[in-house]
Short mmCIF file of the C-alpha atoms (twelve columns), coordinates in Angstrom:
data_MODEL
# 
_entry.id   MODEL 
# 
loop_
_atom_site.group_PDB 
_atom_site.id 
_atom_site.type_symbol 
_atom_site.label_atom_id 
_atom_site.label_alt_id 
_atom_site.label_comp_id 
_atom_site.label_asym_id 
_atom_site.label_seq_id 
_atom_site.Cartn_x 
_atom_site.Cartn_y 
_atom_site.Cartn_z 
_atom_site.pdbx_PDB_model_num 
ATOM 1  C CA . UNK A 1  2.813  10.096  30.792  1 
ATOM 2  C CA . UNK A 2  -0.153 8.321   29.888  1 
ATOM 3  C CA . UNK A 3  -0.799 11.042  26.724  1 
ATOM 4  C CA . UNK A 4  2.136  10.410  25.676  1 
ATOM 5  C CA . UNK A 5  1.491  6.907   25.544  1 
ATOM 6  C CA . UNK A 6  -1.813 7.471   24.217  1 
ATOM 7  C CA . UNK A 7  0.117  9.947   21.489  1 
ATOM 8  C CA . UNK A 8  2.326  7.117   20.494  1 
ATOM 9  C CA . UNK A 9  -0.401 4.101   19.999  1 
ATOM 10 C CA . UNK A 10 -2.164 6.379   17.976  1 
ATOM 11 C CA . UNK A 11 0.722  7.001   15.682  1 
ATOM 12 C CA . UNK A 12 1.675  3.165   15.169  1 
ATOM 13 C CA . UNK A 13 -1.753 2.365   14.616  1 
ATOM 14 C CA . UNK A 14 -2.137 5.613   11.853  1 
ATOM 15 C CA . UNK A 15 0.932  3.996   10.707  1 
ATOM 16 C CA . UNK A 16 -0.323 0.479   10.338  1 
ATOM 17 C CA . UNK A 17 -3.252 1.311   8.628   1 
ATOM 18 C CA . UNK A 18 -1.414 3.199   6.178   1 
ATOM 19 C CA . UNK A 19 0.821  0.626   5.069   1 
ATOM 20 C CA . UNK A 20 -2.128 -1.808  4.944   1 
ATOM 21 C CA . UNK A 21 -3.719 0.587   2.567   1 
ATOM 22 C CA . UNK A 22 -0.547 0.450   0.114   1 
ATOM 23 C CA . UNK A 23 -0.811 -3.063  0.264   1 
ATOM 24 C CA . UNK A 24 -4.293 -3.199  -0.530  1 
ATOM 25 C CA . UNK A 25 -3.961 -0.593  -3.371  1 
ATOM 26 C CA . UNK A 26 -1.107 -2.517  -4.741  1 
ATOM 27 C CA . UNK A 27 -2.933 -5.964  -4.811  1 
ATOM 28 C CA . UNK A 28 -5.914 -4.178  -6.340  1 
ATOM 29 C CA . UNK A 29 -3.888 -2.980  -9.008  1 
ATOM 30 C CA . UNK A 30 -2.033 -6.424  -9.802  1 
ATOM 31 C CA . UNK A 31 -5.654 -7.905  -9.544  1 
ATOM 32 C CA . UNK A 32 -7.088 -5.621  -11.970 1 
ATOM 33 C CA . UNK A 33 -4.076 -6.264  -14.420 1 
ATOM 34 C CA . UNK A 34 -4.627 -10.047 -14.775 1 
ATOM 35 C CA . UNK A 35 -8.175 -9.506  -14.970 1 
ATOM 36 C CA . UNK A 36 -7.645 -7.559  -17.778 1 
ATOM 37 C CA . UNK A 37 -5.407 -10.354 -19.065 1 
ATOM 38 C CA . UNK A 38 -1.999 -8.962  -18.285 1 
ATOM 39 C CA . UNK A 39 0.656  -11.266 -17.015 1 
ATOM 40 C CA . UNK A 40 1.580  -10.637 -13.495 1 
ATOM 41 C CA . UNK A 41 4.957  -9.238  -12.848 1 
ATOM 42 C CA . UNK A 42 6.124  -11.983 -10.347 1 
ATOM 43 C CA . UNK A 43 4.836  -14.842 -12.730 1 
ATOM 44 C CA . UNK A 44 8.055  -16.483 -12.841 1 
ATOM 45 C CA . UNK A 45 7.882  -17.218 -8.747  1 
ATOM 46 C CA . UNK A 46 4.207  -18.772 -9.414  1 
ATOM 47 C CA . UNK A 47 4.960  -22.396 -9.721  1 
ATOM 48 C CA . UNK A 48 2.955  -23.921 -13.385 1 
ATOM 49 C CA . UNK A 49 -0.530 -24.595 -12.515 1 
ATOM 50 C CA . UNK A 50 -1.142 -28.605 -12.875 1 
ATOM 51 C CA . UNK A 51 -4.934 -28.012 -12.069 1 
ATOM 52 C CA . UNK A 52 -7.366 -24.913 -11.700 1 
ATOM 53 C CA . UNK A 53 -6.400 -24.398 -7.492  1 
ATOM 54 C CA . UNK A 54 -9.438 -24.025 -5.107  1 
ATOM 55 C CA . UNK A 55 -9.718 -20.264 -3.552  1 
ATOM 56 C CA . UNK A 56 -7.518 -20.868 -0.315  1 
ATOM 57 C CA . UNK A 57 -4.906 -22.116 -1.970  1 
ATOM 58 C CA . UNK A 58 -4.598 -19.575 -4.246  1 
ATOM 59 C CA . UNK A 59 -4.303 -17.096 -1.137  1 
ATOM 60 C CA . UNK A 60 -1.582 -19.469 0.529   1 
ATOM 61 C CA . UNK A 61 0.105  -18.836 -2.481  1 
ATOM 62 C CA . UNK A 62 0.069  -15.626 -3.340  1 
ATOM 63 C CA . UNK A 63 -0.338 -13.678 0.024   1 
ATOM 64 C CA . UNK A 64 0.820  -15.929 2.191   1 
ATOM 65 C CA . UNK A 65 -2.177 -16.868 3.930   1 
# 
């Protein structure tokens, strides 16, 4: 009982990590394209910028933070 328990933590947590990864890759690669002065693809759910935001939020904005 207990291995199988054991068995089964370690499979969601493989499994968490593994979607956290495609996240990460996936920001990296949006991140990457507007640093190299590509539009991102979700621009039109950005709201217009009034003023240059501070860091956090930027991050409440885009991630959710």
């Amino acid at each position: 009982m207990v291995n199988n328990i054991n068995t089964l933590i370690g499979k969601i947590k493989d499994n968490a990590v593994a979607r956290c990864r495609e996240r990460i890759e996936l920001a990296a690669d949006k991140a990457r394209g507007v640093l190299n002065g590509n539009r991102p693809e979700d621009s039109a759910v950005l709201p217009p910028k009034k003023e240059p935001p501070g860091m956090t939020s930027c991050l409440k904005r885009q991630h959710g933070l």
